[in-house]
C-alpha positions in Angstrom: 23.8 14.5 38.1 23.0 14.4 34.4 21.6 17.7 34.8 18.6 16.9 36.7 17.1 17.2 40.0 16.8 13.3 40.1 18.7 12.1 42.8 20.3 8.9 43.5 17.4 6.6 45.0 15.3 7.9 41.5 18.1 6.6 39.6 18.2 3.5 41.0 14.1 3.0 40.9 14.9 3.9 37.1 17.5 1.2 36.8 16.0 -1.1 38.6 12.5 -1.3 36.5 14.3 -1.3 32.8 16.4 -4.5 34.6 13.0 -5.9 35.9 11.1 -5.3 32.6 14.1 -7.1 30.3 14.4 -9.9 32.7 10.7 -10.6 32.0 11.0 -9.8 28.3 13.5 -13.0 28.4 11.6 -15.4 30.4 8.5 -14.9 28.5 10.7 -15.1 25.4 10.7 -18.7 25.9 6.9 -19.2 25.0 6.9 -17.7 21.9 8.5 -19.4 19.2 8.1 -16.5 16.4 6.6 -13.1 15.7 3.6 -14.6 14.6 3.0 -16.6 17.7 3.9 -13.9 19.9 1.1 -11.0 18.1 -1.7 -14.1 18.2 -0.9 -15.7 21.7 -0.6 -19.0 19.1 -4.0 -18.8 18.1 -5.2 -19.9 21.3 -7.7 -16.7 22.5 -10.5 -15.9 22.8 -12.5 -14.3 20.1 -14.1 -12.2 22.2 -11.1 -11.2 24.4 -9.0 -10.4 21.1 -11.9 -8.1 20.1 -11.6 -6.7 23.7 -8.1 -6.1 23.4 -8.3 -4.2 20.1 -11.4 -2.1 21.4 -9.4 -0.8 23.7 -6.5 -0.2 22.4 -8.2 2.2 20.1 -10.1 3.6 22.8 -6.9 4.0 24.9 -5.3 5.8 21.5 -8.3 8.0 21.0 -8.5 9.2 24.7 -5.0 10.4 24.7 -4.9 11.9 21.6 -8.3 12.8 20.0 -10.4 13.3 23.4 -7.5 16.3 23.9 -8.4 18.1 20.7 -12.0 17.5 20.4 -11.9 19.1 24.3 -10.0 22.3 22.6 -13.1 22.8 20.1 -15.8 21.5 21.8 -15.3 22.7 25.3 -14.9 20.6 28.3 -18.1 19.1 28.1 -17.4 16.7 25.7 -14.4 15.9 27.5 -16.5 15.4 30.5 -18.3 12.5 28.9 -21.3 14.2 27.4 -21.0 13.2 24.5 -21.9 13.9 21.1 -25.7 14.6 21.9 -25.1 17.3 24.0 -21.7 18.4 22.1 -24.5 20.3 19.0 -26.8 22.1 21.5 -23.8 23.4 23.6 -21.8 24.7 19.8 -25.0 26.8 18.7 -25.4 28.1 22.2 -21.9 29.2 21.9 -21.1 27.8 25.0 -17.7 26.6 24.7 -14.7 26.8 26.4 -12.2 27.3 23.8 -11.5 31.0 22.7 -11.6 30.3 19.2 
């Protein structure tokens, strides 16, 4: 079907969460009055759990796509959590893991 190997209980897994996900897209639609109130919860957050929010959003961003690409240069052990500090001593070693 639809030139896949996804058969009919996938489908309806698939149908069912895009339903699930819209019907709460229109009850919560009834607590925001505009864009503005919708992006800044109303003014009424924390300062702390904004700044929370938006640290991870770029940390989330960064994993998926920088973390990748530093991994390539730098070999695994940056991607490992290492770190910077350690990311210098293992380039002059010439210790990476990329073929470059």
């Amino acid at each position: 079907m639809f030139g896949t190997n996804l058969g009919i209980w996938d489908l309806l897994v698939i149908v069912f969460y895009f339903t699930f996900q819209f019907s709460l897209g229109l009850i919560f639609k009834a607590f925001s009055k505009d864009a503005s109130d919708y992006f800044r919860a109303g003014g009424s957050m924390l300062w702390w759990l904004v700044g929370a929010s938006a640290f991870m959003t770029q940390f989330s961003a960064w994993t998926f796509t920088g973390a990748a690409g530093k991994a390539y240069i730098d070999g695994m052990l940056v991607a490992a959590g290492a770190g910077p500090v350690l990311s210098r001593w293992v380039k002059r070693e010439g210790r990476t893991t990329s073929r470059s």
